[in-house]
C-alpha positions, 0 to 999 in steps of 0.5 A: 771918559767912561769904562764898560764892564764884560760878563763872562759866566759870573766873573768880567772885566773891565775895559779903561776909559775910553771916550764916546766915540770909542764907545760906540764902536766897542758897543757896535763889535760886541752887541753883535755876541753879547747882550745887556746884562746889570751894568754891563754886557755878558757873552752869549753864546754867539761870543763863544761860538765865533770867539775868534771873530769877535776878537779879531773886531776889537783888535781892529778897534783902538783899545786897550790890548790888556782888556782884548788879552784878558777877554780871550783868556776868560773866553778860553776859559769858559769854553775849556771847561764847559760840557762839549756835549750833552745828552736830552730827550734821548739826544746828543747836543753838541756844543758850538765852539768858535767853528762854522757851525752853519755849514754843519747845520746846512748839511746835516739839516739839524737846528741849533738850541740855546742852552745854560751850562756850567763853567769853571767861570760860572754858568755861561751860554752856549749853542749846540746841534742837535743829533740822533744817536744813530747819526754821530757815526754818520758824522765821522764820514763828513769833512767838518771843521776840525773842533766839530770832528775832535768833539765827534771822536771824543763821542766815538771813544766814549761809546767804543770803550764799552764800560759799564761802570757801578758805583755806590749810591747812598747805603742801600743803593747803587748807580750805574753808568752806562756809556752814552751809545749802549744798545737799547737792549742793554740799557733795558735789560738793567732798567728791568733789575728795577722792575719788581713784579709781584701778586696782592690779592684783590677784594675778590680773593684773586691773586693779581700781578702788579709792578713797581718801579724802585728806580730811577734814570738819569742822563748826561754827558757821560752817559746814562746813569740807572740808579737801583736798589742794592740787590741789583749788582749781584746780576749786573755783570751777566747782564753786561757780558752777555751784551758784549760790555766790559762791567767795573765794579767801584762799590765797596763791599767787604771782602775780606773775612778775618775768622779762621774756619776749619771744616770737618765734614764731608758733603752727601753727594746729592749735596756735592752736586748742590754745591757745585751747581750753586758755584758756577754762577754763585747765586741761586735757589737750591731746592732740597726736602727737610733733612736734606741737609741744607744747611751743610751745603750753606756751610760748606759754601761759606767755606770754599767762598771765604768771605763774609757772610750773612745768614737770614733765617725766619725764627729763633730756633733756626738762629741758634741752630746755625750759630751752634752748627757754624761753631761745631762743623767750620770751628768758629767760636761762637763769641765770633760769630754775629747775631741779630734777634733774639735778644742780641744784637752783633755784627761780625763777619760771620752773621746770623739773623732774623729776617725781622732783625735784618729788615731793622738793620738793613742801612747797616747790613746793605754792604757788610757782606759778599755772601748772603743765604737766605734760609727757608727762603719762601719767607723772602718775599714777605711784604717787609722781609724782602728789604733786606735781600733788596737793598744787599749789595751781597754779590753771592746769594744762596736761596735754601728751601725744602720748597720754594712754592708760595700760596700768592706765587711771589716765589717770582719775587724770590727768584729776582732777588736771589737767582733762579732755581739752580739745584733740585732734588725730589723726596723720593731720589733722597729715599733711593739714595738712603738718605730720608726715610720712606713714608706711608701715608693714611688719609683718615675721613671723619665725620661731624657730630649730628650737632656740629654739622646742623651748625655747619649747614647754616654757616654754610647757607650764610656764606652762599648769599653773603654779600661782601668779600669780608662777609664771605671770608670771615664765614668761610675762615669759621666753617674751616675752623669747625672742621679743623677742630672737629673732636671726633678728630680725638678718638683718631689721634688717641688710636694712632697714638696706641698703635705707634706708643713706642715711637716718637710722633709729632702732632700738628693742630690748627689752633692753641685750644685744640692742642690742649684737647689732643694733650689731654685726650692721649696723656694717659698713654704716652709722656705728651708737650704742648708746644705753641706761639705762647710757650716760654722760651725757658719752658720751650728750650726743656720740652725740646730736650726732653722730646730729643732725649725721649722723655717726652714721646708726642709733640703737639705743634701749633705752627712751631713745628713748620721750621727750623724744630731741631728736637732729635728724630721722630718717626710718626706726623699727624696732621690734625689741622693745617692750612691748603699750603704744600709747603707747611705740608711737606715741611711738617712732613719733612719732620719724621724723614730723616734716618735712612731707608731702614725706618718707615716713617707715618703721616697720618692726614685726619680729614672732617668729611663733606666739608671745606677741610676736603678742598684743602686736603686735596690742595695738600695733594698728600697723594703725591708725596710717595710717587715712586717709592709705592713699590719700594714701601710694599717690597721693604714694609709690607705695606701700602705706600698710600692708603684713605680710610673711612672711620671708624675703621678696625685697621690703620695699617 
C-alpha cells in the first residue's frame, strides 16, 4: 500500500493508502494536469485551468472522497486568490480558470503564456491569453464562457472608473497609479513630470540642453504605476482633469496651521492683481521689480491660504527680513515661526529657510508644508538648491523675482517645478502708478592708463592663439578683471560722490580690494562702509543701521547688495563693476527705487573703453531700463532719462 503526495502552491495533501493498481490510475488522471515535483506531483496550470475536469476524473476513480474533497477546496483556493489578470509588455494576459479557453484562442487568434504567480497557497501556475488593450472592448461583443466575461467586466470596470490615485513613496517621492486603460496622452503627459531638462555648459562655453529622467514605472494588474519626486503632486490634478480623470490624493501633507495670523496691511493694487492671478491655480512665478513689494504679496498669500508654510530665501539677510516682516505685518511671535540657516535650526508651521538649509533638510521638510514660496526665486535652479523644491510635495508654489531670467536659461527648470509665469509687472508701470521712482541713467566711458593697456593688448594676443577652453577662459576672466578695476575708474566715482554729497549712494564693485580703493578715494568726502563677503555679521549688522539712520552715507558692495539689503532708502547706484547678467543689474539697480515718482533716482554705469567691459555692458542693455518713462523724466526733472558720456567730462547731468 503506498500514499501520493499533491502539491498546490507550497502547500499538499496526501491521498490514503491505496494499492498498485489504484496508483496507477490515480497517476494516469492526474499526470494529465500536474508534473512530478520532490516527492510528490504539483498542479500545473493545466489543473487549474480545467479544474472541474480533473476532479470529475478522479470521482470516477475509487478514492478516498476526503482527499478529492480537500483537493477541490485548495484548488479553489489558489484560484480565488490569484491575479485574474495581469499586465506585460504593454499587455493584458488574462487568466485561464477552469473555462474553455481553446474556443477563445481560436476565435480571437491569441496564444496562450505560462506564467508564475502568487496565491494565498503560495506560487502556483497559471495560463493566460494574451490581448491588446484595444481589444478588451472587443471582447465584450463576444459570446465566451461566463468566467471569461466576469474577468473581461472586472477589466472594463477598472478602466471606466477613471481614477488617478496618488500616493506616497518614501519621504521625498510619490507614486501614482493610473488605471490599466488610460489614454496614452495621460499617461504620457505625468511621465513628463519626471522629465527634467535643463542647460550645462560645454568645453566650448555653449550652453547646451540635456534631460534627465528621476522617474521610473511600474506595471501590473491594477494598473500602471509612475513614481516621481514630490514636486510633481502640485501639477498632477490639471494634468488629470484636462484628460477627463478623476485625481485622489492619499499623500499626506499638513494642513492644518496651528498659528494665529492677524494681517494689518493692505495690498498696492498692482499686488492685489498679483494676488489674485496667483490664486486662480495657486502656483506660479509672480514677476515684480525690487520694491515692488513682493514680500507682502507672499505674506498676504499666507494669509487668505492659511496653511503651512515655507519660505526658501538665498541669504541671511533675506531670512531675517521675512521672520521680522512675518512678526510685524501678520502678528506672529517670532518665537513662533521656524528658522533654518543662520545658526538656527526650528521647524514650525510657519518656516523660514535658507535654500542651503532647506537642501540639508529636504527628507524633513518634503511633506511638512501645503505652501512653498520660493523668494528670489532665479536661485531654484541651482545644481543643489533645486532639491528642495524637487522633492516638496507642497501643493501650493509661489515663485517671487525682480526677474526670473538666468545667464544659463535654467529659468525652465524654474518654470517646471514652481509654475509658469502667472503675474508681471514692468519698472516703468510701477513708476507710472507712483509706487518706484523714476530713474536717469549715465554710461560713463573711461580709459585705460598708457601702462595698463600695453598689458591688456598682450593678454589680448594671448587669448586669440590660446589653444584650450580653460586656456581662453582664465585669460578672458583676466582681461575683464583689468577693466573692472580700472583706477581711472576712481576719479569718476569720487566726482559723482561731490556732486550727489547729500544723498545716500550705493556703490557696486567687482572685487574686495577694489572696494577698499573706492572707500578710500571718497572718505574724505562722505561718511563711507565697505560691505563684502568677509564683513563680520556683528560689524555688518551696525554698517547697516548706520546707512538706514544716515550715519554712513556710501555703501560700498561687493556681491552683498544683489539681494535681500534692507538698509533704508538711497537714491544714487554706481556700478563700478559687475557681471553681463540682467538680473544682478536691475537688482542693484532696484536698490535706490523705492520712494515714488516725486524723487529721481541716478545710476551711474562706469565703463573701461575699447575693452571686454563694453560687451558686457551692453549685455546689461541699461538702455532699456528707462523705455517709456524718457518723457516723463524730462517733464518732472529737466533732465535726460539716458544719457553716455565720455570722460572727462565737465558735466554729468
Amino acid at each position: 500500500m503506498v500514499k501520493i503526495k499533491v502539491y498546490i502552491g507550497d502547500s499538499w495533501i496526501t491521498t490514503e493508502d491505496m494499492d498498485i493498481k489504484l496508483l496507477f490510475r490515480f497517476n494516469d488522471v492526474l499526470r494529465k494536469f500536474s508534473m512530478k515535483y520532490e516527492d510528490g506531483l504539483r498542479i500545473d496550470w493545466r489543473g487549474f485551468a480545467f479544474k472541474s475536469e480533473l476532479i470529475s476524473n478522479l470521482l470516477k476513480i475509487d478514492i478516498s472522497g476526503d482527499f478529492i474533497r480537500k483537493l477541490d477546496s485548495y484548488l479553489d483556493e489558489a484560484l480565488k486568490t490569484s491575479p485574474d489578470y495581469l499586465m506585460k509588455e504593454g499587455n493584458v494576459l488574462i487568466a485561464v480558470k477552469d473555462y474553455n479557453y481553446k474556443e477563445i484562442a481560436d476565435t480571437v487568434k491569441t496564444e496562450l503564456e505560462i506564467e508564475e504567480v502568487d496565491s494565498s497557497l503560495g506560487k502556483i501556475q497559471l495560463g493566460f491569453l494574451r490581448f491588446s488593450p484595444s481589444d478588451i472592448l472587443m471582447l465584450r461583443t463576444k459570446r465566451f464562457p461566463d468566467k471569461f466575461m466576469q474577468i473581461v467586466e472586472k477589466i472594463i470596470k477598472k478602466q471606466e472608473e477613471r481614477k488617478v490615485v496618488v500616493y506616497s513613496s518614501g519621504s521625498t517621492h510619490i507614486a501614482v497609479n493610473i488605471p490599466l486603460f488610460a489614454k496614452k496622452e495621460l499617461v504620457e503627459e505625468i511621465k513628463s513630470l519626471g522629465i527634467i531638462e535643463y542647460y550645462v555648459q560645454d568645453e566650448n562655453g555653449e550652453f547646451v540642453l540635456q534631460k534627465e529622467n528621476v522617474y521610473s514605472i511600474s506595471k501590473d494588474r491594477d494598473g500602471i504605476t509612475i513614481f516621481l519626486p514630490a514636486y510633481a503632486l502640485a501639477f498632477i490634478p490639471d494634468i488629470v482633469a484636462k484628460h477627463g480623470y478623476i485625481f485622489e490624493n492619499k499623500v499626506k501633507v499638513k494642513s492644518t496651521l496651528n498659528i494665529n495670523l492677524r494681517r494689518n496691511f493692505d495690498f498696492l493694487p498692482h499686488q492685489k492683481e498679483a494676488v489674485e492671478e496667483w490664486m486662480k491655480n495657486k502656483k506660479g512665478v509672480i514677476v515684480i521689480p525690487t520694491g515692488g513689494g513682493k514680500t507682502f504679496i507672499g505674506m498676504g498669500i499666507i494669509d487668505l491660504l492659511k496653511v503651512p508654510t515655507l519660505i526658501l530665501v538665498p541669504n541671511k539677510i533675506l531670512l531675517w527680513q521675512w521672520r521680522n516682516r512675518i512678526a510685524k505685518y501678520l502678528g506672529v511671535p517670532q518665537s513662533e515661526i521656524g528658522i533654518l540657516g543662520g545658526g538656527e535650526s526650528k521647524i514650525a508651521d510657519i518656516t523660514v529657510s535658507t535654500y542651503q538649509s532647506g537642501v540639508r533638510n529636504k527628507e524633513k521638510l518634503a511633506k511638512r508644508f501645503m505652501l512653498l514660496i520660493c523668494d528670489e526665486s532665479h536661485h531654484v535652479p541651482a545644481k543643489t538648491f533645486k532639491e528642495v523644491a524637487l522633492y516638496s510635495a507642497a501643493p501650493y508654489r509661489l515663485a517671487l523675482s525682480a526677474t526670473p531670467k538666468r545667464y544659463d536659461k535654467n529659468e525652465i527648470l524654474l518654470f517646471k517645478l514652481m509654475g509658469g509665469i502667472v503675474y508681471e509687472i514692468k519698472y516703468q508701470d510701477l513708476v507710472m502708478m507712483g509706487i518706484l521712482a523714476p530713474m536717469a541713467v549715465r554710461k560713463i566711458i573711461v580709459d585705460l592708463s598708457w601702462e595698463i593697456k600695453e598689458r591688456y593688448k598682450e593678454l589680448e594676443k594671448k587669448l586669440d592663439s590660446a589653444i584650450s577652453e580653460r586656456e581662453r577662459r582664465m585669460l578672458l576672466n583676466k582681461l575683464i578683471e583689468i577693466a573692472r578695476d580700472n583706477p581711472a575708474k576712481l576719479e569718476v566715482i569720487r566726482e559723482i560722490v561731490k556732486r550727489h554729497k547729500n544723498d545716500k549712494m550705493f556703490i557696486f564693485a567687482g572685487s574686495i580690494k577694489f572696494a577698499k580703493d573706492i572707500a578710500e578715494k571718497i572718505k574724505d568726502l562722505i561718511p563711507v562702509a565697505v560691505l563684502t563677503a568677509e564683513t563680520p555679521p556683528h560689524e555688518e549688522k551696525k554698517i547697516g543701521e548706520d546707512f538706514a539712520k544716515g550715519r554712513i552715507r556710501a555703501l560700498v558692495l561687493v556681491k552683498k547688495g544683489e539681494e535681500g539689503l534692507d538698509v533704508g532708502d538711497a537714491s544714487v547706484a554706481i556700478i563700478a563693476g559687475g557681471s553681463k547678467q540682467v538680473r544682478e543689474f536691475i537688482q542693484r539697480v532696484g536698490r535706490v527705487l523705492r520712494g515714488g515718482r516725486d524723487k529721481l533716482a541716478w545710476v551711474y554705469e562706469i565703463v573701461t573703453r575699447g575693452t571686454v567691459e563694453e560687451a558686457i555692458s551692453k549685455a546689461r542693455r541699461a538702455r532699456n531700463l528707462v523705455r517709456g518713462i524718457e518723457d516723463f523724466v524730462r517733464k518732472n526733472f529737466g533732465v535726460k532719462a539716458y544719457r553716455v558720456i565720455k570722460w572727462p567730462a565737465f558735466r554729468l547731468s
